[in-house]
C-alpha positions as protocol buffer text, in pm:
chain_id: "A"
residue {
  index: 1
  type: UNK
  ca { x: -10262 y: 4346 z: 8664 }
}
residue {
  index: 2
  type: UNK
  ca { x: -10628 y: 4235 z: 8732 }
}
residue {
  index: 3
  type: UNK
  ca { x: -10495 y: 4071 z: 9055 }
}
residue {
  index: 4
  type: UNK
  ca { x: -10373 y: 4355 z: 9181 }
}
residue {
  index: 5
  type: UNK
  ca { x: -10638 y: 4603 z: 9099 }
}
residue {
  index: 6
  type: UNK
  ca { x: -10878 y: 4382 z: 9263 }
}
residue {
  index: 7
  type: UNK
  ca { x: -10648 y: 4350 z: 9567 }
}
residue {
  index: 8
  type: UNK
  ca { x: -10641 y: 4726 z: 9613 }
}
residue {
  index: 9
  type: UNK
  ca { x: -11004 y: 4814 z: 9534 }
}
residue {
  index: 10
  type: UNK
  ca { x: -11060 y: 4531 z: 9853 }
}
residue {
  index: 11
  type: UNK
  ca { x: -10793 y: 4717 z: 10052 }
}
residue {
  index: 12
  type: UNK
  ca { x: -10952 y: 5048 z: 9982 }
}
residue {
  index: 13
  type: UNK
  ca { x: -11329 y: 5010 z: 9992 }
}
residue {
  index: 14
  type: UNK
  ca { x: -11545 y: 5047 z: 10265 }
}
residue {
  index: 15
  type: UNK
  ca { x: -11589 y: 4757 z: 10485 }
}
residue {
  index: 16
  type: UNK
  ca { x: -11988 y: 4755 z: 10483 }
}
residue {
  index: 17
  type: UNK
  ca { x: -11985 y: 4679 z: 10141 }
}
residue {
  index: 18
  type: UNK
  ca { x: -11758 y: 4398 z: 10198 }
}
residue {
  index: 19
  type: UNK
  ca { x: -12006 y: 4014 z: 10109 }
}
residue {
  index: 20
  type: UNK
  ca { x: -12093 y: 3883 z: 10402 }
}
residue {
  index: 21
  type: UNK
  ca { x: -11864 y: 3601 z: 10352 }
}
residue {
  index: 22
  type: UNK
  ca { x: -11591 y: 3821 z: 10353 }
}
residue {
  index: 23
  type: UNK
  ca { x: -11695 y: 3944 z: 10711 }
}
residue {
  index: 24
  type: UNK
  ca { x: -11760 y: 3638 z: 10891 }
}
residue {
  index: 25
  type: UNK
  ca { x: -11499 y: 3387 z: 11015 }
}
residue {
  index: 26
  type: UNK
  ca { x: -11498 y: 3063 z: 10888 }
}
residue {
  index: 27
  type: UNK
  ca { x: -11462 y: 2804 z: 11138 }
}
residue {
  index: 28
  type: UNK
  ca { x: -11246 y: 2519 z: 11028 }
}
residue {
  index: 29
  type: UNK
  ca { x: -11425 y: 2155 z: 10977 }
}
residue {
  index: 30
  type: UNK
  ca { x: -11334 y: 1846 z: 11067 }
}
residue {
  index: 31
  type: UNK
  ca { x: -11370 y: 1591 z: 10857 }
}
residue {
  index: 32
  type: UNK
  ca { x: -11598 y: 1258 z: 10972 }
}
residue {
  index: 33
  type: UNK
  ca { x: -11733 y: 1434 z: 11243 }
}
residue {
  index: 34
  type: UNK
  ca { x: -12116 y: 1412 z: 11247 }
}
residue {
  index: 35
  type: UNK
  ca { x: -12107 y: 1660 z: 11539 }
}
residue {
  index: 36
  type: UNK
  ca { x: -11878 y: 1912 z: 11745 }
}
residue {
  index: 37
  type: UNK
  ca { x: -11809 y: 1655 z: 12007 }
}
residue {
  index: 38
  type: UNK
  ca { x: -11768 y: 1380 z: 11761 }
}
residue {
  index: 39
  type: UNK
  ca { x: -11479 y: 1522 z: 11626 }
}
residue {
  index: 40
  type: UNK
  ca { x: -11331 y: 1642 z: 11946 }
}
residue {
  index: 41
  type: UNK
  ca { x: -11347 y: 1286 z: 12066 }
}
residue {
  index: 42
  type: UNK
  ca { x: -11197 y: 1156 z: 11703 }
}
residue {
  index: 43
  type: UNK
  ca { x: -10867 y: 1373 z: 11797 }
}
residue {
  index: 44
  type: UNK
  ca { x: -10802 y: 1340 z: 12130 }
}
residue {
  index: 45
  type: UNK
  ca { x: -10658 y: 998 z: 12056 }
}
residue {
  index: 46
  type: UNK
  ca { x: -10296 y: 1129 z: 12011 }
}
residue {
  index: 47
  type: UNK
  ca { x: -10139 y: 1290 z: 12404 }
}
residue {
  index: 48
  type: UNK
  ca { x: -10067 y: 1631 z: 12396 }
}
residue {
  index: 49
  type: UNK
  ca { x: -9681 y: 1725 z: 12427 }
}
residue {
  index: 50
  type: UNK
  ca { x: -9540 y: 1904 z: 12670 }
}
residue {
  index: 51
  type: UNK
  ca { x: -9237 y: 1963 z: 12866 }
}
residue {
  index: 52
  type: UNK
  ca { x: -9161 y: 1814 z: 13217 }
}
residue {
  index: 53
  type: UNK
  ca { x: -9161 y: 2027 z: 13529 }
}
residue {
  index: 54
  type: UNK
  ca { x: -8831 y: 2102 z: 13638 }
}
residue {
  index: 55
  type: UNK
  ca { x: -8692 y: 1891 z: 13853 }
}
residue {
  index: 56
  type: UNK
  ca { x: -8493 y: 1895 z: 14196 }
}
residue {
  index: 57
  type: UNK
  ca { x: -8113 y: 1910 z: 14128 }
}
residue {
  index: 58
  type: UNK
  ca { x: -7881 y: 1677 z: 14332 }
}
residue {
  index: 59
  type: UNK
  ca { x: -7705 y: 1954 z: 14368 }
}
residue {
  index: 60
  type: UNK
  ca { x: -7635 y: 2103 z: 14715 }
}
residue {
  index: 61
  type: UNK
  ca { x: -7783 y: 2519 z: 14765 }
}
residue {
  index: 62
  type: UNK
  ca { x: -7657 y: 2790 z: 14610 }
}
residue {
  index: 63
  type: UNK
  ca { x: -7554 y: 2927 z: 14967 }
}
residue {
  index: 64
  type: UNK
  ca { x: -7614 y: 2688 z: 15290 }
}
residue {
  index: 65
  type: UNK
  ca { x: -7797 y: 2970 z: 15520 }
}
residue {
  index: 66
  type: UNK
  ca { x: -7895 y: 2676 z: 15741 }
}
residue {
  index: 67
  type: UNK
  ca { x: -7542 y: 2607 z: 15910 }
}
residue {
  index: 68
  type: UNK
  ca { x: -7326 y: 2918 z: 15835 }
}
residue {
  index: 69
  type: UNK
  ca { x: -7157 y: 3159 z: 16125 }
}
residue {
  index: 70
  type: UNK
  ca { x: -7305 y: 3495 z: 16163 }
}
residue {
  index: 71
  type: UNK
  ca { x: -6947 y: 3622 z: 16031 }
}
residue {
  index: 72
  type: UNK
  ca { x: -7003 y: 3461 z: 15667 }
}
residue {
  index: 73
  type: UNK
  ca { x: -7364 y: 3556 z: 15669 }
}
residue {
  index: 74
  type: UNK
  ca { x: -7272 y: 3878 z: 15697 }
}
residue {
  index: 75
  type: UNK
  ca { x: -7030 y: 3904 z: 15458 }
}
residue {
  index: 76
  type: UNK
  ca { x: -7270 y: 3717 z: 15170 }
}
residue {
  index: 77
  type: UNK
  ca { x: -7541 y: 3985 z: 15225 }
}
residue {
  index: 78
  type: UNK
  ca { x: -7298 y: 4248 z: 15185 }
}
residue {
  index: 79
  type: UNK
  ca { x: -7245 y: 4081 z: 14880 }
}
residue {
  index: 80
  type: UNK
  ca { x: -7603 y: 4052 z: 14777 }
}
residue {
  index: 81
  type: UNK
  ca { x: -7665 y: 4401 z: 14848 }
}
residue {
  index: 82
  type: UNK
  ca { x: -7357 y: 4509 z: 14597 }
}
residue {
  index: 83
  type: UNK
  ca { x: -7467 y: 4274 z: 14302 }
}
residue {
  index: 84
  type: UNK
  ca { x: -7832 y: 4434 z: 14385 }
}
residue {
  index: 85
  type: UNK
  ca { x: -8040 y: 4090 z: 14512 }
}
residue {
  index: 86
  type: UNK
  ca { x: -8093 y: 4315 z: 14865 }
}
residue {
  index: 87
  type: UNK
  ca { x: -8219 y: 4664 z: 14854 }
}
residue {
  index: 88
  type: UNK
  ca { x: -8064 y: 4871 z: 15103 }
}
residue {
  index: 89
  type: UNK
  ca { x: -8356 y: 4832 z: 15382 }
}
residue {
  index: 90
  type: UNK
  ca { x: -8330 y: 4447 z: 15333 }
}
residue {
  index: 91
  type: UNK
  ca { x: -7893 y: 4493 z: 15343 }
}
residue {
  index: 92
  type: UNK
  ca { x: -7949 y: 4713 z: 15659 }
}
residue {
  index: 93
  type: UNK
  ca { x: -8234 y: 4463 z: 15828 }
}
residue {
  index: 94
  type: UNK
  ca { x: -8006 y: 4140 z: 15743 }
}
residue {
  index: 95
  type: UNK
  ca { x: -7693 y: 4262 z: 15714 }
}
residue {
  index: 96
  type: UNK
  ca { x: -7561 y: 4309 z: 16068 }
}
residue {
  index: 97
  type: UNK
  ca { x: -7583 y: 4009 z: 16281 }
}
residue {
  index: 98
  type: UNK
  ca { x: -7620 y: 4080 z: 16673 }
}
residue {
  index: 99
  type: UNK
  ca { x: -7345 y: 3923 z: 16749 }
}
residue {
  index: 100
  type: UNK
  ca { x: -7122 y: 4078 z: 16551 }
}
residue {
  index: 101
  type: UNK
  ca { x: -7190 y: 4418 z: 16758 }
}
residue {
  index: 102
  type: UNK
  ca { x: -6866 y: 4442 z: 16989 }
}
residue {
  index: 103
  type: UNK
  ca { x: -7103 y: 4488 z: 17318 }
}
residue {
  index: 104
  type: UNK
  ca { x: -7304 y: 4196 z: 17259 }
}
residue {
  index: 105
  type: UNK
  ca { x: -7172 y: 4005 z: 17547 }
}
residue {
  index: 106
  type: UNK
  ca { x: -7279 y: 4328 z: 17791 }
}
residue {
  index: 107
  type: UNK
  ca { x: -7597 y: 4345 z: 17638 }
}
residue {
  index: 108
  type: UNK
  ca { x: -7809 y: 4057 z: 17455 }
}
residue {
  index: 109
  type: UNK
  ca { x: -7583 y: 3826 z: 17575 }
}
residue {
  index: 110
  type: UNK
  ca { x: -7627 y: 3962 z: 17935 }
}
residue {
  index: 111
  type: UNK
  ca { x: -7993 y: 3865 z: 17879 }
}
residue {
  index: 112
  type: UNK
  ca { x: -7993 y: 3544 z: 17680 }
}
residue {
  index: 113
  type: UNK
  ca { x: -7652 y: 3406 z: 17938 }
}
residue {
  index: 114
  type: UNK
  ca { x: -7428 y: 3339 z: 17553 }
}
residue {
  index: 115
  type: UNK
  ca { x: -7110 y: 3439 z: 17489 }
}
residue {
  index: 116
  type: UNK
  ca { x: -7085 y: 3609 z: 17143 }
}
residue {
  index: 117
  type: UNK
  ca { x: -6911 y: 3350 z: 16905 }
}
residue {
  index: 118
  type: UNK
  ca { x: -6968 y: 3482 z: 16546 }
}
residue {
  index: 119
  type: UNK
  ca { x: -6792 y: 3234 z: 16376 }
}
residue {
  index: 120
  type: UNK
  ca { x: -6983 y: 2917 z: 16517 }
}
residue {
  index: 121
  type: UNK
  ca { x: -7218 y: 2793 z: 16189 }
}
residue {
  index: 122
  type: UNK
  ca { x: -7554 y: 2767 z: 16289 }
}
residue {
  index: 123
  type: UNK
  ca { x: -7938 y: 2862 z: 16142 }
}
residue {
  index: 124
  type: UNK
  ca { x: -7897 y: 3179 z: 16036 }
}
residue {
  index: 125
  type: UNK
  ca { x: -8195 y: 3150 z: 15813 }
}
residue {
  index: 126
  type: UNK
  ca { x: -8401 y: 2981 z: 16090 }
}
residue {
  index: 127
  type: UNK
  ca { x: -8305 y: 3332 z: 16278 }
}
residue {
  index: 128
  type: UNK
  ca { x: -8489 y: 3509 z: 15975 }
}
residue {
  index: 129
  type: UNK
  ca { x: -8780 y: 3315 z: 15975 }
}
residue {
  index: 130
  type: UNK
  ca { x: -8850 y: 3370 z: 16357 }
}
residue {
  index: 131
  type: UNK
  ca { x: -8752 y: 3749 z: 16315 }
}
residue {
  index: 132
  type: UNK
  ca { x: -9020 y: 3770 z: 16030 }
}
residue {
  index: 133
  type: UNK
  ca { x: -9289 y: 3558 z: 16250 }
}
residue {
  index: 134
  type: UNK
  ca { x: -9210 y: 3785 z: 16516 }
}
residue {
  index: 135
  type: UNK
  ca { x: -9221 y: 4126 z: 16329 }
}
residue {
  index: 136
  type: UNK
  ca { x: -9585 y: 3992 z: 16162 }
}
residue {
  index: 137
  type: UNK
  ca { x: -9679 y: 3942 z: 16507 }
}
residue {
  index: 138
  type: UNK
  ca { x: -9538 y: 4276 z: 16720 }
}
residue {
  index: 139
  type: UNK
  ca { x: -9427 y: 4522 z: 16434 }
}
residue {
  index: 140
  type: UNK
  ca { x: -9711 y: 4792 z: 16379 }
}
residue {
  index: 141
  type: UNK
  ca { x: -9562 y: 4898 z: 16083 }
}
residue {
  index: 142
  type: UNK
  ca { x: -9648 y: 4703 z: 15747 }
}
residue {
  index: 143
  type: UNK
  ca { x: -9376 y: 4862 z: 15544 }
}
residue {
  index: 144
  type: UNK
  ca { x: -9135 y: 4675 z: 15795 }
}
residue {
  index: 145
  type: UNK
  ca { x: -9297 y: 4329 z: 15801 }
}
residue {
  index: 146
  type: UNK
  ca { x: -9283 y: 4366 z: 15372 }
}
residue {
  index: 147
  type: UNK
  ca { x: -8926 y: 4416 z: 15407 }
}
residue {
  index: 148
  type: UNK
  ca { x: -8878 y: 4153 z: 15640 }
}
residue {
  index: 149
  type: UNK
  ca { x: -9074 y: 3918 z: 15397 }
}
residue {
  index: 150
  type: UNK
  ca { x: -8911 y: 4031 z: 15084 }
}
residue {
  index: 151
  type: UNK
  ca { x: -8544 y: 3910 z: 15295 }
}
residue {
  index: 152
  type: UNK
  ca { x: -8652 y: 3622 z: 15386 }
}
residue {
  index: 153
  type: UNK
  ca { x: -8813 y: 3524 z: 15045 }
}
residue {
  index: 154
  type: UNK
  ca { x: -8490 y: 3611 z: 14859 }
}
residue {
  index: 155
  type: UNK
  ca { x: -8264 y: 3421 z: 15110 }
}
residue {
  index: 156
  type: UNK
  ca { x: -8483 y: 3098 z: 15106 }
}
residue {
  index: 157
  type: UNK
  ca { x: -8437 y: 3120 z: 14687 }
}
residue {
  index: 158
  type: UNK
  ca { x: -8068 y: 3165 z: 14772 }
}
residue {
  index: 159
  type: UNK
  ca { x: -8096 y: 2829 z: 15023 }
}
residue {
  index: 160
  type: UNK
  ca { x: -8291 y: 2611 z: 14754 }
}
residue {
  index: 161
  type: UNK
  ca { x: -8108 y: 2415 z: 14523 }
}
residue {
  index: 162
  type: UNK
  ca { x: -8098 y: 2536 z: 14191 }
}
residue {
  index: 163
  type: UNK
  ca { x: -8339 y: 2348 z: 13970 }
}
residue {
  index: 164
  type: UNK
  ca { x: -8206 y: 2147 z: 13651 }
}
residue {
  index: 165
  type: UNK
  ca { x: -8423 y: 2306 z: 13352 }
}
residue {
  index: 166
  type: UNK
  ca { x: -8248 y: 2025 z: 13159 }
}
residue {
  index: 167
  type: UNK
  ca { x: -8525 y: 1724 z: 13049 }
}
């Protein structure tokens, strides 16, 4: 009963009449230790332990962006736009390969002298990176470069291989 009493009347009274010994924090000793850095010293014999870094999987990407055919592509960020990895401006700035456009051979292929061949694998995310260099560098519009970057970012992640969280 005492135990308790005394346990409430500490729970209940003010806090400046609290000892001091009751307000201030006792730092734990260590034992042998002559001074601060003695005793750090005296315990830093044992290695901390801690986890590896994750490493590099064997394991080939989650998608190969760097040889696929404009077709495919397409059809993966359509895709990544459903299951939600692309908002819609990224789906609509990724999503729809040149040559897929049915006058590409009258019009950017005019220019560049190719022949539209959407299912040849190439870079497509080699295409990305140039497009984003090349927005940074001629698009006035920062909301557009950010889009551009937040594509690319999320199909480089989709390129790497996936990492092995396993020790």
């Amino acid at each position: 009963m005492t135990l308790i009493s005394s346990a409430l009347s500490r729970l209940f009274s003010d806090p400046w009449e609290r000892s001091i010994t009751e307000r201030t924090r006792q730092e734990p000793r260590m034992t042998g230790a002559t001074s601060p850095q003695d005793g750090l010293i005296e315990n830093q014999t044992t290695p901390m332990a801690a986890l590896p870094p994750p490493a590099q999987s064997d394991a080939t990407p989650r998608y190969d962006l760097r040889n696929i055919s404009p077709r495919n592509f397409a059809d993966l960020t359509h895709e990544l736009y459903l299951d939600g990895t692309l908002s819609w401006d990224e789906f609509k700035m990724v999503g729809f390969p040149s040559e897929l456009d049915p006058r590409f051979d009258e019009t950017i292929g005019a220019l560049t002298g190719e022949k539209a061949n959407p299912d040849q694998p190439r870079d497509m995310l080699g295409q990305w990176e140039q497009r984003v260099d090349f927005e940074k560098r001629y698009n006035p519009h920062p909301d557009q470069v950010k889009i551009a970057e937040d594509a690319l970012g999320k199909l480089s992640w989709l390129n790497s291989a996936p990492l092995s969280l396993s020790a």
